[in-house]
MDTraj code that builds the backbone (N, CA, C; nanometers):
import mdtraj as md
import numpy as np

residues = "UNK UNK UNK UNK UNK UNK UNK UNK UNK UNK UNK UNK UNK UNK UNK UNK UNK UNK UNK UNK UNK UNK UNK UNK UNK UNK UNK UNK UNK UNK UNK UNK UNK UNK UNK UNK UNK UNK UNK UNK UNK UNK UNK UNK UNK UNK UNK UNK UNK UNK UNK UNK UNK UNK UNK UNK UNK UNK UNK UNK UNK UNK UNK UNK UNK UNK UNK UNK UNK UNK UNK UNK UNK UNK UNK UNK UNK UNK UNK UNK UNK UNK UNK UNK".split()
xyz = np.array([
    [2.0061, -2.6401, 1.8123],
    [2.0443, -2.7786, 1.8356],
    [2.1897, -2.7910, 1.8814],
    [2.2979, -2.7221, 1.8358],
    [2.4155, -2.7248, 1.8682],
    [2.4666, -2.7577, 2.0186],
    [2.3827, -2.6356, 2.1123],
    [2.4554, -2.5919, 2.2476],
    [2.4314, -2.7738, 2.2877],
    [2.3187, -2.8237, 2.2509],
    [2.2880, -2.9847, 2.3066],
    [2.3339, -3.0813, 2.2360],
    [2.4405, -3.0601, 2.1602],
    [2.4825, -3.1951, 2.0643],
    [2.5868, -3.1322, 1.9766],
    [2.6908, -3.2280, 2.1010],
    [2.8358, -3.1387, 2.0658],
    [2.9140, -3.2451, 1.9496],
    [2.8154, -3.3296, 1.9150],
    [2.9126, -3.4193, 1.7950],
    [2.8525, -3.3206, 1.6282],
    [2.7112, -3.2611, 1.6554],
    [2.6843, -3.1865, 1.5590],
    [2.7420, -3.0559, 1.5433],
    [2.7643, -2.9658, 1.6935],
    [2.8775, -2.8901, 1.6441],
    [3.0145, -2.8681, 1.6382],
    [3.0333, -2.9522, 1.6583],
    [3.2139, -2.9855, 1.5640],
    [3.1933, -3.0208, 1.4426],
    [3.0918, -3.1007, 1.3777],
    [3.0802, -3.1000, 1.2456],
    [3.0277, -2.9670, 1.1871],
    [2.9222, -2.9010, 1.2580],
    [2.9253, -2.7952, 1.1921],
    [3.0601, -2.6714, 1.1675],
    [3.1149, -2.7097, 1.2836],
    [3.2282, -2.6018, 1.2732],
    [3.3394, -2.6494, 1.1952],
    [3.3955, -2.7597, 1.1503],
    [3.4714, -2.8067, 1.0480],
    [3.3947, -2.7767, 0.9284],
    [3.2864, -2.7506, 0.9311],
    [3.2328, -2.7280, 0.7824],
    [3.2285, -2.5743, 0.7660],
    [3.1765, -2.5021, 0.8792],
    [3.2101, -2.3603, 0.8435],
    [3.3655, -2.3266, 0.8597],
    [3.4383, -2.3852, 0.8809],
    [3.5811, -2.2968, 0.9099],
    [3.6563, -2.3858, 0.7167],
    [3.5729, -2.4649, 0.6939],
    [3.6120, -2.5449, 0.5492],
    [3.5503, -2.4560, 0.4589],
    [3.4569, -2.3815, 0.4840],
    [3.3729, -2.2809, 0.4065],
    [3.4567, -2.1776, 0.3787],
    [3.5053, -2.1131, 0.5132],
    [3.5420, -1.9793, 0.5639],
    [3.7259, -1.9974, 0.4933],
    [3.7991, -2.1219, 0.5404],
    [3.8885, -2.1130, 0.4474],
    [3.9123, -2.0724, 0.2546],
    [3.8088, -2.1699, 0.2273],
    [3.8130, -2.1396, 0.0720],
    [3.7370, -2.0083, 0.0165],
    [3.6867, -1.9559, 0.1056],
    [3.6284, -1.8453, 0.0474],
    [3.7535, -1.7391, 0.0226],
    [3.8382, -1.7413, 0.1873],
    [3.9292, -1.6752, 0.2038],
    [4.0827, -1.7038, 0.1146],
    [4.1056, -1.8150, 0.0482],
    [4.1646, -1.8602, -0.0199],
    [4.1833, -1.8284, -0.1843],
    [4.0283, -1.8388, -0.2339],
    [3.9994, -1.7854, -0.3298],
    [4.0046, -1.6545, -0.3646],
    [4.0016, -1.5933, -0.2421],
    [4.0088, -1.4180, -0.2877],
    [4.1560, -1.3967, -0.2954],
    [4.2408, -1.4513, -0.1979],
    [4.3426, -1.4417, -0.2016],
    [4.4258, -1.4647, -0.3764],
    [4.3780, -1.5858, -0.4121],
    [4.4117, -1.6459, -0.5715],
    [4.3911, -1.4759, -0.6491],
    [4.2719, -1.4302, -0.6326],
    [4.2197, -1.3979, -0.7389],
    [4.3065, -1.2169, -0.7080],
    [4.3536, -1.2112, -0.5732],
    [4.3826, -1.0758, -0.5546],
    [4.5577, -1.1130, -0.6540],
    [4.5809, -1.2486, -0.6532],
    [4.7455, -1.2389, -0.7174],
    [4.6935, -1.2374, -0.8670],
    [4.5899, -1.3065, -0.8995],
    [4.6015, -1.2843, -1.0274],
    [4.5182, -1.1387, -1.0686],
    [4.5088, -1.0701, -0.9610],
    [4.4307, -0.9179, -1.0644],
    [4.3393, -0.9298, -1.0593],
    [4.2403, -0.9771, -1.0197],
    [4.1119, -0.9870, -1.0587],
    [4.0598, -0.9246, -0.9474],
    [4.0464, -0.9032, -0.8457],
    [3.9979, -0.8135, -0.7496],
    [4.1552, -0.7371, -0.6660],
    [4.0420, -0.6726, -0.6323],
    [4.1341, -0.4903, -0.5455],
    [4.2788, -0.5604, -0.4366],
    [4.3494, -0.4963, -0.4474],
    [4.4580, -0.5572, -0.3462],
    [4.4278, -0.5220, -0.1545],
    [4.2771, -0.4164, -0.2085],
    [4.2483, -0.3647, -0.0544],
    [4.2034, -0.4503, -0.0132],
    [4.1529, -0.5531, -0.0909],
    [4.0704, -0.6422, -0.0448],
    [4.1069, -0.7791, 0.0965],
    [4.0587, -0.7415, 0.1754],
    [4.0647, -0.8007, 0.3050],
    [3.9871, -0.9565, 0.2910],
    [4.1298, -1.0839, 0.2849],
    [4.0278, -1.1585, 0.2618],
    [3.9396, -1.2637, 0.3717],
    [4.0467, -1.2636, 0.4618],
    [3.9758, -1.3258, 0.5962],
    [3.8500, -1.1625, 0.6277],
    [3.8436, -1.0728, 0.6399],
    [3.7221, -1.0176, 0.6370],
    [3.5919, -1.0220, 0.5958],
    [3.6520, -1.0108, 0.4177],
    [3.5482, -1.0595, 0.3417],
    [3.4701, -1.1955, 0.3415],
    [3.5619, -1.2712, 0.3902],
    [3.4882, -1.4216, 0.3902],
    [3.4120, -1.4254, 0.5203],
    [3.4416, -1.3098, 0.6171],
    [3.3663, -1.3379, 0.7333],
    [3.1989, -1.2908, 0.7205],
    [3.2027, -1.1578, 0.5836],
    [3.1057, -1.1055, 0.5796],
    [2.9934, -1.1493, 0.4799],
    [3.0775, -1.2541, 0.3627],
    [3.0239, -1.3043, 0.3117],
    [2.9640, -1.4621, 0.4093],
    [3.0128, -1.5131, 0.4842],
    [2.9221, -1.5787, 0.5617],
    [2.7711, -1.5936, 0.6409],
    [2.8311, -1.4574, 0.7152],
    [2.7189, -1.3958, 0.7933],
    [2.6325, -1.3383, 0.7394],
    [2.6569, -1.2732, 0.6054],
    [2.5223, -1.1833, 0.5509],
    [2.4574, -1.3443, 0.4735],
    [2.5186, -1.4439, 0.4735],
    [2.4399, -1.5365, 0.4249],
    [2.3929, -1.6291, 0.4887],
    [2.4358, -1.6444, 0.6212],
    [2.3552, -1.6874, 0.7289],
    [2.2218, -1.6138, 0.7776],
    [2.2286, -1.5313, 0.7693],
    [2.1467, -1.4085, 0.7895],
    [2.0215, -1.4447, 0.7155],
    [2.0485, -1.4301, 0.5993],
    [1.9710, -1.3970, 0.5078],
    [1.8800, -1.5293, 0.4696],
    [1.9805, -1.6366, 0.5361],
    [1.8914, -1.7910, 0.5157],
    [1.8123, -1.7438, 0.6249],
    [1.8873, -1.7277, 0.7454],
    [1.7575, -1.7168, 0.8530],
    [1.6194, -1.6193, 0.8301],
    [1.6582, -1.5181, 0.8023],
    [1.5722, -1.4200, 0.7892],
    [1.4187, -1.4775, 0.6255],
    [1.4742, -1.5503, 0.6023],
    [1.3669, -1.5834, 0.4551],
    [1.2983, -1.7344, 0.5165],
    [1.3935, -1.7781, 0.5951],
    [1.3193, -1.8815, 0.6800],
    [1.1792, -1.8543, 0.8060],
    [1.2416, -1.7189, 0.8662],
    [1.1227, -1.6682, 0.9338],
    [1.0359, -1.6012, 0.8731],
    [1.0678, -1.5444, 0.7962],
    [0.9547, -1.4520, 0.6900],
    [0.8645, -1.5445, 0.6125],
    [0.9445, -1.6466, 0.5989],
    [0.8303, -1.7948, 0.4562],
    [0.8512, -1.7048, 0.3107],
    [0.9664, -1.6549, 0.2973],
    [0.9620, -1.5632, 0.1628],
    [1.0937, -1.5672, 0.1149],
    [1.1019, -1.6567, 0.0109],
    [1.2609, -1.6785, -0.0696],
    [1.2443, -1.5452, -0.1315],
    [1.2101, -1.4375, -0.1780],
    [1.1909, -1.3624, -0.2640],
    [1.2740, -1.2415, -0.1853],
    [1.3071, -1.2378, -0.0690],
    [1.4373, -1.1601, -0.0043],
    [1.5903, -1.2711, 0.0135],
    [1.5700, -1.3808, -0.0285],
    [1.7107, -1.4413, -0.0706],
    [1.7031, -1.4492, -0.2117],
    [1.6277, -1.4705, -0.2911],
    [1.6804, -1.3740, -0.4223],
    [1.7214, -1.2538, -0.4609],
    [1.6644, -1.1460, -0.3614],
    [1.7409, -1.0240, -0.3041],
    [1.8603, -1.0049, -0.3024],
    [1.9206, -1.1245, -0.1992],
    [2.0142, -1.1081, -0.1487],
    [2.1615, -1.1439, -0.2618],
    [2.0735, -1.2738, -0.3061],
    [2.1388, -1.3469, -0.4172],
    [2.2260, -1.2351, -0.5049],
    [2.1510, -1.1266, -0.5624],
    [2.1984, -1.0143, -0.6295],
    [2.2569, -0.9091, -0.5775],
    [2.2566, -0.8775, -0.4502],
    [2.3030, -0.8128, -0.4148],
    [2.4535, -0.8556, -0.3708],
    [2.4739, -0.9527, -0.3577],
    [2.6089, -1.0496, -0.3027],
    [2.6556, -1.0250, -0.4593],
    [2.5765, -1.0842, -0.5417],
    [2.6890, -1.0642, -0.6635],
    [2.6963, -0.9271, -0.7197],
    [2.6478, -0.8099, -0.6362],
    [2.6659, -0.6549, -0.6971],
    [2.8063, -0.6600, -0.6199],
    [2.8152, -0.6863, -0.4724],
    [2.9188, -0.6812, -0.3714],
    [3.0580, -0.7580, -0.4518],
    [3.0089, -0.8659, -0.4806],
    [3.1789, -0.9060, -0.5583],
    [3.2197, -0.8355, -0.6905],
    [3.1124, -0.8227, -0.7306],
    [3.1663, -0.7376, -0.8571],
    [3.2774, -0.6143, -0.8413],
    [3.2509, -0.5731, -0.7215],
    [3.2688, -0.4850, -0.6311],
    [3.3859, -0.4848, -0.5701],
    [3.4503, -0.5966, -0.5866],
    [3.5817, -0.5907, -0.5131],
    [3.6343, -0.5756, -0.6676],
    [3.6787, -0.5786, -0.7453],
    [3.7677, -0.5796, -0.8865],
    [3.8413, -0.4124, -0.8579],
])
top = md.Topology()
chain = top.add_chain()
for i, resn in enumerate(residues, 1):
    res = top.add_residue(resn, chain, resSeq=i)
    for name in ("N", "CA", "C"):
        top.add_atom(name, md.element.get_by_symbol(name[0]), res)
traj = md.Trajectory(xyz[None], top)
């Protein structure tokens, strides 16, 4: 829908770059207070935590099977655990 309705994607893109900030924000918080790795890349991470969750909506949307975004669900939180 986007490429044809450019008032929907500017809203979408203020909402993902509003996403993509606080994700990247929050890691940042959490790398001053200790709580995750100082390797931790946070404009990266927020890029990858996006996309593997774009992904993963799409992909359970074509399949008709939430039962690989509950998958995913856990596996995202093995991945943050993962930065500490």
């Amino acid at each position: 829908m986007t490429p044809w309705n450019s008032e929907l994607t500017s809203a979408l893109n203020e909402v993902t770059l509003d996403w993509q900030i606080t994700i990247e924000n929050t890691l940042k918080k959490e790398i001053k207070n200790g709580t995750i790795s100082n390797d931790v890349e946070p404009k990266q991470a927020a890029y990858f935590i996006l996309s593997s969750y774009w992904g993963i909506r799409r992909l359970s949307k074509v399949s008709n099977d939430n039962a690989c975004y509950c998958h995913y669900l856990k596996e995202l939180k093995t991945y943050l655990n993962n930065l500490k």
